[in-house]
N, C-alpha and C positions, 0 to 999 in steps of 0.2 A: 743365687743367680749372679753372671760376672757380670759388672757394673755396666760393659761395655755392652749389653746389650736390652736394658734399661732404659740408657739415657738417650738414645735415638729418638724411643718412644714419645720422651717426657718433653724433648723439644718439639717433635713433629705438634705435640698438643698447644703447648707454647705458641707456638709459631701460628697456628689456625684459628685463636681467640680474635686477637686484633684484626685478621682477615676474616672471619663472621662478626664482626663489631661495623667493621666499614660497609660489608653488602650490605647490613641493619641499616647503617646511617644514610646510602645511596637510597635505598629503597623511599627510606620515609622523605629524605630533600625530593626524589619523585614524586611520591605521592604531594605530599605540599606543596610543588609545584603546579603540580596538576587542579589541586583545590580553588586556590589560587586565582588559574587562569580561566577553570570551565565556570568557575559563577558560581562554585557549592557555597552552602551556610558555613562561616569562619568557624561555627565552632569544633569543624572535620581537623581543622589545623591543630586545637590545643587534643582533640582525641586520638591523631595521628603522633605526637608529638609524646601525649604523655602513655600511651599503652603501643607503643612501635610495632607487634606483631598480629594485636588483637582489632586494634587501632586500623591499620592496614588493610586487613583482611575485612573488616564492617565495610571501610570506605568503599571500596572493591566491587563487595557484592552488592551495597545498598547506594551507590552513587555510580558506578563506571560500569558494571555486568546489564543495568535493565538500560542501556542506553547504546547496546553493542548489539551489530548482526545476528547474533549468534542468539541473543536475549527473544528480538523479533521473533526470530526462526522459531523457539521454542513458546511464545505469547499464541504465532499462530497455529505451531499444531495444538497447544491444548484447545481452542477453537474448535479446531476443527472433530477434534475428537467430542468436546464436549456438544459440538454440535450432532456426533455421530449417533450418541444415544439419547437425543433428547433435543432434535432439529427445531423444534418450534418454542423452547426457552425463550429465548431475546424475545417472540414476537410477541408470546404474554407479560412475559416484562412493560416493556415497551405499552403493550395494550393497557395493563394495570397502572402504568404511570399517568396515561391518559384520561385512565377514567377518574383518577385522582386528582387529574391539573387538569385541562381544556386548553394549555398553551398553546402557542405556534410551534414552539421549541418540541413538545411534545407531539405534537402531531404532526413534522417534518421527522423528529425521529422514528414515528411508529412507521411514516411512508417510505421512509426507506428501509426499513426491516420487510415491511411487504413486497420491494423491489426486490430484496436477497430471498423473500422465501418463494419469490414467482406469482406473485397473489398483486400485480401491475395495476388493475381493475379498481382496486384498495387504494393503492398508493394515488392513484389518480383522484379519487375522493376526496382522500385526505389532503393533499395538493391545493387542487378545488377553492379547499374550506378555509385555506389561508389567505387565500387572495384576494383579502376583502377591506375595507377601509384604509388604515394606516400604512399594511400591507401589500396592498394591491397594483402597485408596481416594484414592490420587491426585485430584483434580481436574478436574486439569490432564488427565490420560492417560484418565481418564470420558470428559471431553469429544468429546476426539478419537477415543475408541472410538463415540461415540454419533456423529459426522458423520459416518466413515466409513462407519457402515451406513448413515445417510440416503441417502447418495453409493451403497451397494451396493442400495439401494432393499429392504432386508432390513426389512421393516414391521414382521414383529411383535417382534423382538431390539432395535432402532431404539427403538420402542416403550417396552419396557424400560428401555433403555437412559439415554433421555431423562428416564423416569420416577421414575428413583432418582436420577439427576442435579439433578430441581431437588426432590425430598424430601429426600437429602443435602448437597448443596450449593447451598441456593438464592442464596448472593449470588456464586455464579463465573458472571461472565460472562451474567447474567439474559435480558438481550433475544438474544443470539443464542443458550439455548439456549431462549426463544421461538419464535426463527425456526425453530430444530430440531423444534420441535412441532407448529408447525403446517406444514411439510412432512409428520409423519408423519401428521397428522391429511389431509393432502391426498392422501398416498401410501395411508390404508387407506380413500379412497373418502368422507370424513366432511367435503364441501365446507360444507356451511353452516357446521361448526365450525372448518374451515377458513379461510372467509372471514372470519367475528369474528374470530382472532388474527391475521388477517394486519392486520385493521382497526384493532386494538388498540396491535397492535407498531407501524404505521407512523408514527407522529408523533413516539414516544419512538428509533427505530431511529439510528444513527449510520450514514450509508453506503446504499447503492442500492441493497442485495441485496432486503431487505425490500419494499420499494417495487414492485419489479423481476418479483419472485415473484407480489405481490399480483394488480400487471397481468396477467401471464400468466395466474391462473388465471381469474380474470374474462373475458378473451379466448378463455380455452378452455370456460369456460360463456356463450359468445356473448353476453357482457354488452358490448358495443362500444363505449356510450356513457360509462359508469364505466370501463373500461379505458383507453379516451382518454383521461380524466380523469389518472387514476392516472399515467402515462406522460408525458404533459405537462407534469408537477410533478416528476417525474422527470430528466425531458431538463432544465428550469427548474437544478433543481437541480446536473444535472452542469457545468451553464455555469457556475455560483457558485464548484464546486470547480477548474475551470481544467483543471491537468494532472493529474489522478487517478493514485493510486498504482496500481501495477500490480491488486492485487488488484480494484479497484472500477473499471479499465478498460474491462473487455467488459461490466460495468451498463451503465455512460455512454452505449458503444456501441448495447446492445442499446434502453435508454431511449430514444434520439435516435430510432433506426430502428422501432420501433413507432409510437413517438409520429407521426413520419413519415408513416409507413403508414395510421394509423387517419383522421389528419386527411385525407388524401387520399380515403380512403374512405366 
């Protein structure tokens, strides 16, 4: 074969080593970069360092892939799928842990698994049974004594509940136990005071529950043109947030398909 047509080849290879040496090099001063700066165990730097491709690729997936949108997104459909065949997992879990410890710890987590499986009546029991000695101005364990009854639609204990909440602790957690209040103001039939706090909470609210709530009841006092509104700014919103964490999922959902729905109508 003439030599001329050879040695193009032999440089072009030539030529491409030191250009895949340097991507190798770019790559890993990133990643060690990276190590570095987010807070990983040092010892990602000398495994980056001394296995450059293999090194790389672990960091990746076992340091930077469960910490990214895309990781969430894929945490929660196993969730949900795993919840699809087999919905009541967590709540035996959860029960099984309990009947092995009697913690508070333990019995804030089983009440709130009974809050996700619709079983409010439970959660408020469980609730109850915390707030007792050491306990018993809790916060934290108020709180969730007070949503569970919103959730058990228990209006006038709810009531209560919410009332000593923001007398006693009024800087935990302010706007959602806002939101708390005016559910019970909407649950004992007191819409016009109802609709002020929902009107109130909205702008300062973090999240689409608030928003979400506001629509509904407007919708349900055949206000259709404000509801629109509402829901609109809503669905607006849930496109801003992208992949919504699980908990502000069925907002997103329910915001789109309102909004949906009203405009068509």
């Amino acid at each position: 074969m003439p030599l001329f047509l050879v040695a193009p080849r032999a440089d072009f290879h030539d030529a491409g080593m030191p250009l895949a040496l340097a991507l190798s090099v770019l790559i890993q001063v990133c990643f060690v970069v990276h190590a570095c700066r987010s807070g990983a165990p040092r010892y990602w730097v000398l495994v980056i360092l001394a296995f450059p491709v293999a090194g790389c690729l672990a960091y990746y997936f076992l340091e930077v892939f469960p910490r990214t949108r895309e990781a969430a997104t894929a945490r929660r459909a196993a969730r949900r799928l795993a919840r699809s065949f087999d919905p009541h997992r967590e709540l035996r879990a959860r029960t099984d842990e309990l009947e092995a410890c009697g913690s508070v710890d333990n019995r804030v987590a089983l009440a709130e698994e009974c809050l996700a499986s619709g079983l409010a009546d439970e959660a408020v029991k469980l609730y109850r049974s915390t707030l007792a000695g050491a306990y018993e101005g809790d916060p934290h364990l108020r709180f969730g004594l007070a949503r569970a009854l919103v959730e058990h639609a228990a209006w006038d204990d709810a009531a209560d509940a919410v009332a000593r909440l923001r007398r006693d602790h009024p800087c935990h957690k302010p706007d959602e136990t806002r939101l708390l209040h005016a559910r019970v103001l909407e649950g004992c039939g007191e819409t016009a005071a109802a609709l002020a706090e929902y009107r109130e909470l909205v702008p300062a609210y973090v999240g689409l529950e608030a928003r979400c709530r506001y629509g509904q009841l407007l919708e349900r006092l055949e206000l259709r043109r404000e509801a629109r509104t509402v829901f609109d700014a809503a669905a607006t919103q849930a496109k801003r947030i992208g992949a919504p964490v699980e908990a502000e999922a069925r907002w997103a959902k329910l915001a789109r398909e309102r909004a949906l729905q009203l405009n068509r109508g």
